[in-house]
N, C-alpha and C positions, 0 to 999 in steps of 0.2 A: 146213463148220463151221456148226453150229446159232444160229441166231439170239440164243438166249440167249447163249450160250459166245461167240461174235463180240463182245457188248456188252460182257461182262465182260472179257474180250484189251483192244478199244479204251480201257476204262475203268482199265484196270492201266497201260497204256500210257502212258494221259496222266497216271496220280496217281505214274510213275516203279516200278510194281513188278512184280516178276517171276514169272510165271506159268509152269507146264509142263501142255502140250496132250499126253494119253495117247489114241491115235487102235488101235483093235483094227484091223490090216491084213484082218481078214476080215469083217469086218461094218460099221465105219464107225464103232461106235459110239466115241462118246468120255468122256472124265473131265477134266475142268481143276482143276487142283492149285496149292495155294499155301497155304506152311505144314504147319497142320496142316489146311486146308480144302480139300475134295474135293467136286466138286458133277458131275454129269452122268449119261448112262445105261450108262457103264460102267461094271465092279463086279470088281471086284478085290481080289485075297485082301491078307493081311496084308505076306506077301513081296514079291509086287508092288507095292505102294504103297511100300516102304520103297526099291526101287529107283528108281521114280516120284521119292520125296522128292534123294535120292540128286542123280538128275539135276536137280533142279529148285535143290538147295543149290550143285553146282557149275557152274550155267549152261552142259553139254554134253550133245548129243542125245544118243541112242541106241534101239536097237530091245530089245525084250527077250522073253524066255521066258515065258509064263504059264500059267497052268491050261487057260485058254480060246485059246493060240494067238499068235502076234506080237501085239506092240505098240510101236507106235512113238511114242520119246519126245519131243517137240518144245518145249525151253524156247524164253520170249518174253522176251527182257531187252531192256528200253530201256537206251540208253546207259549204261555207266557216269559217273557225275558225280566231279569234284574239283572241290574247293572251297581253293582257293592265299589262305592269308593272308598276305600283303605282296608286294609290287612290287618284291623286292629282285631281285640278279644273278642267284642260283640259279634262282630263279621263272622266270627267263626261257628257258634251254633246259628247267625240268622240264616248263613250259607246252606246247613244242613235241613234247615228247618222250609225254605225256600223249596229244597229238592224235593224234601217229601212234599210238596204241595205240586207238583210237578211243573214249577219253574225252573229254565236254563239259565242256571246263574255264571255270572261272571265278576270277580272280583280284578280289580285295577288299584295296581299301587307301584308308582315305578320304583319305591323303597325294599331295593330285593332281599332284602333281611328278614320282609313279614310278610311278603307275596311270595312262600314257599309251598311247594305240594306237599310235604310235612305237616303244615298247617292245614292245609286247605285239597285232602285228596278227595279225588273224582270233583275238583273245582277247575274250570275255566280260570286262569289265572293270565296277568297280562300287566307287564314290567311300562307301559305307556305311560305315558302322562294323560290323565283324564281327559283334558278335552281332545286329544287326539286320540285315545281309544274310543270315544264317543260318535267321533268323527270319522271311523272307520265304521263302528258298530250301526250306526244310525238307528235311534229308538226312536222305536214308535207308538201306535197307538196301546198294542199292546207288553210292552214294556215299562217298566219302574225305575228308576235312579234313584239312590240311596245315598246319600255323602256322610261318611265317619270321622273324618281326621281331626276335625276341630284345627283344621291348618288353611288358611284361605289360600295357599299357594296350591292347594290342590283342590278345596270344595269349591270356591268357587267360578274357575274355568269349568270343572261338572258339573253344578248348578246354572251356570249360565248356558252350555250347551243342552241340557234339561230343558230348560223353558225356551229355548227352540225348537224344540221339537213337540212331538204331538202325545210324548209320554202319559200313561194316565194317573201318576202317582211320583212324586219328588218330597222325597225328604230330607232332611238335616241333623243330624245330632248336634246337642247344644243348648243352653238356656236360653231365654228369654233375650239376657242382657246380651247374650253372645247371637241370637239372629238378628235380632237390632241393626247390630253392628253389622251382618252377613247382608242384610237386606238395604244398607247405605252402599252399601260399597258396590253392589248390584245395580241399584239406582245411577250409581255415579257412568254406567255401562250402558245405562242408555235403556233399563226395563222399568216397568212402570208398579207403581201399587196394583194394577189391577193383576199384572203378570205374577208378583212378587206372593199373591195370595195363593196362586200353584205350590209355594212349598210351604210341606207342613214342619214347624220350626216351632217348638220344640215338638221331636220326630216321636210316631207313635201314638199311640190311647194312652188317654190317661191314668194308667192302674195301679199307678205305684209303684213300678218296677223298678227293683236297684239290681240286681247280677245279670252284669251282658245274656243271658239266658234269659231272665224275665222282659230285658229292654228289647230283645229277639225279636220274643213273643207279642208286644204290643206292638212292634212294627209290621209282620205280620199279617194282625189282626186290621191296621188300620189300613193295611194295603187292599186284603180281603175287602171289607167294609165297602171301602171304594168304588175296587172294580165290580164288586154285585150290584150295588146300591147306590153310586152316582156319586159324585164329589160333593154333596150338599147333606148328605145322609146322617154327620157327625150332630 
């Protein structure tokens, strides 16, 4: 790897974003890709680059066919991040459940009665008020935001700092009647229906689940769903 390309990897690395390394298996050279930004001494047609993007959108290698012969595709994704607003029950296995998928989770509840390491060991924990641990945190493309409390004094300064940003996944715990309500009072802030369709309200697959454990798991599952398969995939 070229000394440029190496700085730009470490530098995406640490600012949290996703890059794919296109390396020609005959000659070395390469191309680093992210977006719609393409910078290196490989040079590839239109086709190739849109597999390039391809792999680079669903965070999986692959080799590919080009004009000029293999290419091997190599996405760099740093961790995925969740961002767990509130310290309630569900929190607690979705936290563990998270880990093992190998997300860097972080739960936010300035309520320090339920944001303890007791509850929540080997959790990123953090006494803030949502939108200001958001606003430190800054999520992005690859990051999830999560809101539990069913308390608008805290979901929705994290719901509105979510749909500022480039998060690929926002949810809500809460019926029907209760996002209604979450989704006026958002409007009244100045976001739009087309924004307000970013969060999924009521949060999760529909599978039936009633023990914070099963409502875990179909959050989870919808979060998966997403990041593989695109926001239209339901």
């Amino acid at each position: 790897m070229k000394g440029r390309i190496l700085d730009q990897v470490v530098a995406a690395e640490r600012e949290h974003r996703s890059v794919a390394l296109a390396t020609d298996l005959a000659t070395g050279s390469q191309l680093l890709f992210e977006g719609e930004h393409a910078e290196g001494d490989l040079t590839l047609d239109d086709a190739a680059l849109d597999r390039v993007r391809e792999a680079w959108r669903t965070g999986r290698n692959r080799t590919i066919e080009t004009a000029a012969g293999l290419v091997f595709v190599e996405v760099l994704t740093p961790p995925h991040r969740c961002f767990i607003i509130g310290a309630v029950h569900i929190a607690q296995p979705l936290a563990r459940m998270l880990t093992m998928a190998d997300y860097a989770v972080t739960v936010i509840d300035p309520r320090g009665a339920f944001a303890t390491e007791a509850r929540f060991p080997d959790v990123e924990l953090t006494q803030e008020w949502p939108d200001e641990a958001l606003e430190r945190l800054q999520p992005d493309r690859g990051s999830a935001v999560v809101a539990l409390t069913h308390d608008p004094k805290l979901d929705d300064p994290a719901l509105a700092a979510a749909l500022r940003s480039d998060c690929f996944y926002i949810g809500a715990l809460g019926s029907r009647r209760n996002h209604a309500g979450r989704c006026a009072r958002l409007k009244e802030l100045g976001f739009s229906d087309s924004d307000l369709t970013r969060i999924h309200g009521p949060i999760g697959l529909a599978i039936g689940a009633v023990s914070p454990a099963e409502v875990a798991v179909s959050i989870v599952a919808q979060m998966t769903q997403i990041l593989r398969r695109g926001e239209h995939s339901e």
